[in-house]
C-alpha positions in Angstrom: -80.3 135.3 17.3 -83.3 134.1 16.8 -83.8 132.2 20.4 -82.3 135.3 22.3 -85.1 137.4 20.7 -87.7 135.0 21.9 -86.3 135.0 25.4 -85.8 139.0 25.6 -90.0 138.5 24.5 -90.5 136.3 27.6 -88.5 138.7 29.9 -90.8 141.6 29.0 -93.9 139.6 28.9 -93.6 138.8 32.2 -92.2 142.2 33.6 -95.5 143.4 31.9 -97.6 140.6 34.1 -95.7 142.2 37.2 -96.5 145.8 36.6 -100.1 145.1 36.1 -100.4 143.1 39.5 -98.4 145.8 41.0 -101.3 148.4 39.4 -104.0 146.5 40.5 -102.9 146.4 43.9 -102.1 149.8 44.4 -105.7 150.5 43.3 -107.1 147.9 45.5 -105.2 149.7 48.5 
C-alpha cells in the first residue's frame, strides 16, 4: 500500500512539473 502511495506521489509530482512548464510557456508566448 505503502509503495503504490509513493508512486501515485511521483505521478502527481511530475504532472505538477508539466503544468508549470506548460504555464510558463504560455506566458512566454
Amino acid at each position: 500500500m505503502e509503495k503504490c502511495h509513493q508512486i501515485m506521489l511521483a505521478k502527481f509530482e511530475q504532472l505538477n512539473q508539466e503544468v508549470e512548464q506548460l504555464e510558463n510557456t504560455a506566458k512566454n508566448a
